[in-house]
N, C-alpha and C positions, 0 to 999 in steps of 0.2 A: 119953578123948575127951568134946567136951561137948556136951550134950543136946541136939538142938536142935529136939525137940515141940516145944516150947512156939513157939519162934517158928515154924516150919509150921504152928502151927495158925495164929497170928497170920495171917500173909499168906495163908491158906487162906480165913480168913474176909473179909478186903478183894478180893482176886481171885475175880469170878464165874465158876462153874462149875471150881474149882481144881480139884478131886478126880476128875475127867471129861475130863481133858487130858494128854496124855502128851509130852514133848518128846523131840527126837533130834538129837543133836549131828550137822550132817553135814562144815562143816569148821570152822575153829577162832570163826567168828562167824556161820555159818550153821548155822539149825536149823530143823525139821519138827515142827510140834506140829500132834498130831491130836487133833480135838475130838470126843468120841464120847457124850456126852452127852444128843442130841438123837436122832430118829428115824434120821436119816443119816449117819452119822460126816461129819467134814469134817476137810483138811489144809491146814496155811497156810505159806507162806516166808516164817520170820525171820532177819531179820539183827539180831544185838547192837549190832553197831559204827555202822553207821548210823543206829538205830535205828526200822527199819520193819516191818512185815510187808503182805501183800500182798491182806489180807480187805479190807471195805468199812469195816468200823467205823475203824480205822487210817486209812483213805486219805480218807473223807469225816465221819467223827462225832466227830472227836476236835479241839481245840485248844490251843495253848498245849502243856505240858510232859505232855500227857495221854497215856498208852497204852492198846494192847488188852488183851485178857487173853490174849490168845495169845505179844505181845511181854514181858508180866507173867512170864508162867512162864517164858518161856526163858530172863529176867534171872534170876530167883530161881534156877531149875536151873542156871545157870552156875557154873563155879566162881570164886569173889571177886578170887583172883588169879590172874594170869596168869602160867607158868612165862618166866624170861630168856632161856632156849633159845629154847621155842617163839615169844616174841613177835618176839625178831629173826629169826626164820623165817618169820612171816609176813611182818613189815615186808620182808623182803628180796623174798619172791615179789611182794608186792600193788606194790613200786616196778617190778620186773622187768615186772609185765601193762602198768604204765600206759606204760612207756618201748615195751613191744611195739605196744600201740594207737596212740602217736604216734608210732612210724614208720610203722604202715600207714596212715596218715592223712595223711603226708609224702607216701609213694608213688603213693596214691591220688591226690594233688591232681596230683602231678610227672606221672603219665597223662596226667590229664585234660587237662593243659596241652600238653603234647608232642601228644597228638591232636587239637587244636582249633588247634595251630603248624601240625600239618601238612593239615588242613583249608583254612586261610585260606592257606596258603604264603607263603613267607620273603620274596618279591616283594612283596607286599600291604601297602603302608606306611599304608595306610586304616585295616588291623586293630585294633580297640577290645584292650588289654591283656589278659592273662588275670586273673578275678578268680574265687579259687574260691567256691563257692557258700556257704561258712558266713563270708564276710566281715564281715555283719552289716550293722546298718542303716544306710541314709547320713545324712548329716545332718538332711534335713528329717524322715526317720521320727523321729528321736531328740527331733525336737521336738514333732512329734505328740504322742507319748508322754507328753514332760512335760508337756506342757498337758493333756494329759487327766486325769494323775497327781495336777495342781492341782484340776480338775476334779472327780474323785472324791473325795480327800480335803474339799474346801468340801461334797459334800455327805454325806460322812458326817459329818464334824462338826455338820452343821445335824441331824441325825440319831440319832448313838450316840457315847457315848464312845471314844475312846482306840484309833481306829483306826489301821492304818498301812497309808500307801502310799508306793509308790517307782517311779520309772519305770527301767525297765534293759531292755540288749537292744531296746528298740525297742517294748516291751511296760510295760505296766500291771500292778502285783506290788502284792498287798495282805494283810493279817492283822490278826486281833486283838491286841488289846495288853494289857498288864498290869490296866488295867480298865475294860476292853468286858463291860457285865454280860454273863453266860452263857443269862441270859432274855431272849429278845427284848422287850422294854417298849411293844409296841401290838399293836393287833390282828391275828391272821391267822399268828401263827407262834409256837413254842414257845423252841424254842435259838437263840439267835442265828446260831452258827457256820452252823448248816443253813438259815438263812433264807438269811442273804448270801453261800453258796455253791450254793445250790438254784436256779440259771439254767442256762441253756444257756450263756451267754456266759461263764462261769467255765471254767477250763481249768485242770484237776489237773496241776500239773508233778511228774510223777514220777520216779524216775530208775531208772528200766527193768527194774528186780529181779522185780518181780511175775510171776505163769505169763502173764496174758494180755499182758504188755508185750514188742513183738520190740527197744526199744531205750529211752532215754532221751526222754523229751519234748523237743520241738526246741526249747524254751525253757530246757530244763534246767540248762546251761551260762551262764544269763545271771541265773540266780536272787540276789539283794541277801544273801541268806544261807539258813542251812539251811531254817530255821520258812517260809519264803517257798516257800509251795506252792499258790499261789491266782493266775492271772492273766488279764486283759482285756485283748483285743483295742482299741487304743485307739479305734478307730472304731466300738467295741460301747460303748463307757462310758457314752452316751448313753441309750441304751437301757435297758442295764444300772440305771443311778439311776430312769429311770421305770418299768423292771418292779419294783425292790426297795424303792426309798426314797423312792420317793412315793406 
């Protein structure tokens, strides 16, 4: 078998606090790493496959391809590859939940409808259509959006390099880019990422894994991609540029 100190020590010394963290597989991409290092032990939810865990450094201090040290270890403790058996095991369960969640999703709408048919009654040729409530936005929201989308991008460009924005869903979605310096370059703020996320008008899209999350962010489903975890109300963007970038 081959030796593998040498490289634990390696990532021992890159990863803060390695030696003081314990990880526990609980199913085949979800793990428990307890941080015991400090006065209070602490425990976090990672997940491998998505790549998240559910502390603050993760969800607010990190950008770009950055992780914590809690999703650090449980990469490292994982094992490199994955057994055939097991993968088409999961693959089979994790297709199985999401076919169960859209049909409870079918069912739910197919109610609501049926109770709002027989609310109005079959007589009532007035009756506005059923529309269920995640339809999304109508056309003039989606123009909102863009315009705002152009909006913010002119004035991060006036601003910082190599940001990105995109309108989707109805909303305003922005991140850093390949090189948006990591120091914010004027006065009044240290990391970039923390300057132009540190508003109230910023809204963490998560997708709902966390302890304190009861579901996915309602914008979650409308995200341009994964790294797209940052968005503005398009009627906040306004704002948003004169509290950050002026």
């Amino acid at each position: 078998m081959a030796d593998t100190t040498d490289d634990t020590t390696a990532v021992a010394q890159q990863i803060t606090d390695f030696e003081t963290m314990a990880a526990r597989q609980v199913t085949i991409h979800q793990w428990r790493v307890l941080s015991y290092g400090g006065e209070t032990p602490t425990a976090y939810s990672v997940n491998t496959l998505d790549m998240t865990c559910d502390c603050e450094d993760q969800a607010y201090n990190n950008s770009g391809g950055e992780v914590c040290k809690h999703l650090a270890k449980a990469l490292f403790v994982a094992e490199a590859r994955m057994e055939v058996g097991e993968a088409l095991r999961y693959n089979l369960n994790d297709q199985a939940d999401r076919i169960e969640r859209a049909a409870d999703k079918l069912t739910q709408n197919a109610t609501a409808a049926a109770a709002d048919a027989a609310a109005v009654g079959d007589s009532d040729d007035t009756a506005e259509p059923y529309e269920p409530e995640d339809a999304g936005p109508d056309e003039s929201e989606v123009q909102a959006a863009e315009d705002a989308a152009e909006t913010l991008k002119d004035a991060f460009d006036t601003a910082i390099d190599d940001m990105q924005v995109e309108a989707s869903g109805g909303v305003v979605f922005f991140q850093t880019g390949r090189d948006t310096p990591d120091d914010w370059p004027f006065p009044g703020g240290s990391e970039t990422f923390k300057v132009l996320t540190d508003s109230d008008h910023v809204m963490y899209v998560h997708d709902g894994t966390a302890d304190w999350a009861d579901s996915p962010h309602k914008y979650y489903d409308d995200k341009p991609g994964e790294w797209w975890k940052n968005a503005i109300e398009p009627e906040d963007v306004d704002e948003y540029i004169a509290e950050v970038l002026e």
